[in-house]
C-alpha positions in Angstrom: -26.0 37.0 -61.8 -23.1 35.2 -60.1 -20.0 37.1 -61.1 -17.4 35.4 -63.3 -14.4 33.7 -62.2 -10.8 35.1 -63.0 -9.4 33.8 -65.6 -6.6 36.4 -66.6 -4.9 38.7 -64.9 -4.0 41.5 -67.1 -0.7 43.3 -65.3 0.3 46.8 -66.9 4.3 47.1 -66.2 5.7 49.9 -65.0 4.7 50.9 -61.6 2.8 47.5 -61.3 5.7 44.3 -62.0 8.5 47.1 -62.3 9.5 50.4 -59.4 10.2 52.3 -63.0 7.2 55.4 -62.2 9.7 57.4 -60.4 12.6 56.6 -62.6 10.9 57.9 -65.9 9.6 60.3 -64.5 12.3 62.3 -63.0 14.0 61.3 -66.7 11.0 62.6 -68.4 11.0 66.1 -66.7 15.0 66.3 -67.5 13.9 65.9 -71.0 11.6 68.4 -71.0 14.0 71.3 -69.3 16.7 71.4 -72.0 13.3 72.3 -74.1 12.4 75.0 -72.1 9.1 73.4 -70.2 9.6 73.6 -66.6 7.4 70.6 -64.6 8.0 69.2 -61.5 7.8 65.8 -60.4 4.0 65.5 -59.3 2.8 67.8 -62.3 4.5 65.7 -64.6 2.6 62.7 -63.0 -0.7 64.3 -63.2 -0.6 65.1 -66.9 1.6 61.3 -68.6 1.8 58.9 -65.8 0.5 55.4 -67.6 -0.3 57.1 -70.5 1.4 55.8 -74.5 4.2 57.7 -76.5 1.4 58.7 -78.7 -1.1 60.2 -76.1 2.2 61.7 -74.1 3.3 63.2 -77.4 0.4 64.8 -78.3 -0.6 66.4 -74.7 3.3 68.1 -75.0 2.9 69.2 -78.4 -0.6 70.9 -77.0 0.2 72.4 -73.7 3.4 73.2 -74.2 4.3 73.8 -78.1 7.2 71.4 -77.9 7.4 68.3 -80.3 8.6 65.3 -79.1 10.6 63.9 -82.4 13.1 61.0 -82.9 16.3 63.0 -81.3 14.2 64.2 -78.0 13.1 60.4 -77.5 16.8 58.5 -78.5 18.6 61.1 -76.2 15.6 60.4 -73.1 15.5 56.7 -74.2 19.3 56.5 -73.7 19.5 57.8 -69.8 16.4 56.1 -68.8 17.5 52.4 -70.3 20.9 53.1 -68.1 19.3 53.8 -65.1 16.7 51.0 -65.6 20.0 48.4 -65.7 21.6 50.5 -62.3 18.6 50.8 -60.5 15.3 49.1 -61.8 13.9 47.0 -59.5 10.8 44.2 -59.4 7.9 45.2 -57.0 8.1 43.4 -53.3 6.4 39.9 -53.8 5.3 40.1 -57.8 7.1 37.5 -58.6 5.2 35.0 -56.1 1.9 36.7 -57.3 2.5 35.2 -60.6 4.1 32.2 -59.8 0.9 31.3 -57.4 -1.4 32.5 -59.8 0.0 30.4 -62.7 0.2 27.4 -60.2 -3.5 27.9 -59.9 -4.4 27.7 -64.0 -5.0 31.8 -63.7 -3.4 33.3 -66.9 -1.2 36.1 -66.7 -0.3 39.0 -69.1 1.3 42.0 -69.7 -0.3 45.0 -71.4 1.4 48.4 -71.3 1.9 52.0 -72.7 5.5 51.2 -73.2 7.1 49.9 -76.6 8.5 46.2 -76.6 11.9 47.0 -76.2 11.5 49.0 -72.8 9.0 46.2 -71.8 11.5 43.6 -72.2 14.0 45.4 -70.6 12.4 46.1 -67.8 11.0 42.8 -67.2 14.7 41.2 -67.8 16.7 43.2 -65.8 13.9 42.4 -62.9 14.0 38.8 -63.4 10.6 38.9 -64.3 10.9 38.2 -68.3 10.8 34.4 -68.3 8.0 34.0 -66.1 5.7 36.4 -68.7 7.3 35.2 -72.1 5.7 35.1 -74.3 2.2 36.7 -72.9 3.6 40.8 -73.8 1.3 43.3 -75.0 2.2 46.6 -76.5 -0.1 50.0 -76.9 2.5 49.6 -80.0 0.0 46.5 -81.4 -3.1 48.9 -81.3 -4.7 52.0 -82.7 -5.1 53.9 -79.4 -3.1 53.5 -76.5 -4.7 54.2 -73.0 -6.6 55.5 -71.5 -8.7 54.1 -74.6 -9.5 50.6 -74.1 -8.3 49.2 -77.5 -4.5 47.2 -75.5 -6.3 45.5 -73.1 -8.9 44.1 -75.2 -6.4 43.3 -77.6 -4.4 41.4 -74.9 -7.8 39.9 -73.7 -8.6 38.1 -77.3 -5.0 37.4 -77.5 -5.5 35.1 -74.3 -8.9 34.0 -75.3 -10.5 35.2 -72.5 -13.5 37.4 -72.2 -13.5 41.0 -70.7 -16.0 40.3 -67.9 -13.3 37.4 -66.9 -10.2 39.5 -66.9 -8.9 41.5 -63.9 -6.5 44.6 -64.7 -3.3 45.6 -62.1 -3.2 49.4 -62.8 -1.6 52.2 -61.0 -2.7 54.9 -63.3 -5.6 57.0 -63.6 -5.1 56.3 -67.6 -4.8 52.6 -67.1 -7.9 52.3 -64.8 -9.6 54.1 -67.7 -8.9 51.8 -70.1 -10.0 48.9 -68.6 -13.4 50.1 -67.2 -13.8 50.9 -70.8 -12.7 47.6 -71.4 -15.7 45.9 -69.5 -13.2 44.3 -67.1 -12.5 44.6 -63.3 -9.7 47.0 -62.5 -8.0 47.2 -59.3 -5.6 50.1 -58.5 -2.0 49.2 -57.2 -0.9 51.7 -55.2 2.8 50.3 -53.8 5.0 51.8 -56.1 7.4 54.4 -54.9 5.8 57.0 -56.9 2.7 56.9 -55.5 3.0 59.2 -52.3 1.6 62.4 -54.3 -1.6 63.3 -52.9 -3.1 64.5 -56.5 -2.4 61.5 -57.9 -4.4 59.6 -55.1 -7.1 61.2 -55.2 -7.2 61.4 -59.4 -7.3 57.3 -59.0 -9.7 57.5 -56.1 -12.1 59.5 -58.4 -12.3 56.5 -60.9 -13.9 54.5 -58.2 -11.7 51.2 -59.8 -13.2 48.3 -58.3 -10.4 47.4 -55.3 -7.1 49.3 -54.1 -4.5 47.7 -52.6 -0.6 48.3 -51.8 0.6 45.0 -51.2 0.8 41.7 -53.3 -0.1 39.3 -50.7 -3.6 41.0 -50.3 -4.3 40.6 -54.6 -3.9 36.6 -53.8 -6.5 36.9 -51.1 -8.9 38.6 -53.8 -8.2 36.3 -56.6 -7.9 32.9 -54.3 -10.5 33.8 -52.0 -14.3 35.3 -52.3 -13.0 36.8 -56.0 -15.3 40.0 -55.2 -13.7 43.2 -55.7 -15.2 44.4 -52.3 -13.2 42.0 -50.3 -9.8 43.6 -51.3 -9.2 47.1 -49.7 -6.0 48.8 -48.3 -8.1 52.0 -47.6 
């Protein structure tokens, strides 16, 4: 069978339209210390990177005894949302991704871990909010956040699109999860600034997700040109 055309292109947010990995990351291990778990950067990335609240809540309150209630998220929420208006920053060429894919009758979404209000934010202060609006998905709309596939089907119906017509941006092992589980193509962005850790490489290498790349120029070529996952590789 011939494969199906792109119709939508599902993007997760952070670490994908938004440089925000590092940011919460570095703000989610400062969290953690005044609670008495001690994680560094990358082990921190291994365990929550593109995972929901829920999911990230319960893996702490397993590993580590320590239960993430409303004071420990207001205090986190609080430093990371000032940082994300000081330093947050769109990822190099996104915005002409979407603009040519939109010029081009390809639908675009957002579908991510994150609540609405961090979503917006982070698409706002990025200059990225108008150009999605109102297309913006929450693992707060579904049952089961990532890696579980419920958000991007969800977002998929939403559009009217079928899976086998959607291709998913992720940069997580969690998000690349969720949309093989999905049914839809998945290919793994690996340009954000917290992506130099080795483990974390390799734990989306494992997944085998259907195309890697590290620049937004080379997703065009994919979706514009032959629209086989094969043809797109920074490896």
């Amino acid at each position: 069978m011939e494969p199906q055309p792109i119709r939508l292109v599902i993007f997760d947010c952070d670490g994908v339209l938004v440089d925000s990995e590092g940011i919460a990351l570095e703000v989610l291990v400062e969290a953690l210390a005044k609670n008495g778990v001690r994680l560094t950067i990358e082990g921190a990335a291994d365990r929550f990177l593109g995972r929901s609240l829920g999911s990230l809540a319960e893996a702490v309150r397993s590993e580590f005894g320590v239960e993430i209630d409303p004071p420990f998220l207001a205090g986190m929420r609080e430093v990371l949302y000032a940082r994300f208006r000081a330093e947050l920053k769109p990822l190099p060429g996104v915005a002409t991704l979407i603009d040519a894919l939109k010029g081009a009758n390809v639908e675009c979404c957002v579908a991510s871990s994150s609540q609405r209000e961090r979503i917006d934010l982070s698409l706002s202060v990025t200059g990225l909010l108008a150009r999605l609006t109102p297309h913006i998905f929450s693992a707060t709309m579904v049952k089961n956040g990532k890696p579980a596939p419920d958000l991007f089907l969800h977002a998929a119906a939403e559009m009217g699109t079928a899976p086998e017509s959607c291709l998913v941006i992720e940069d997580s092992p969690a998000g690349v999860r969720a949309a093989q589980a999905a049914g839809m193509k998945v290919c793994a962005f690996t340009g954000g600034s917290h992506t130099h850790h080795a483990s974390y490489r390799q734990a989306l290498m494992q997944l085998q997700p259907d195309a890697q790349f590290d620049a937004m120029e080379n997703l065009l070529h994919f979706v514009f040109g032959a629209r086989r996952p094969e043809d797109l590789t920074d490896a």
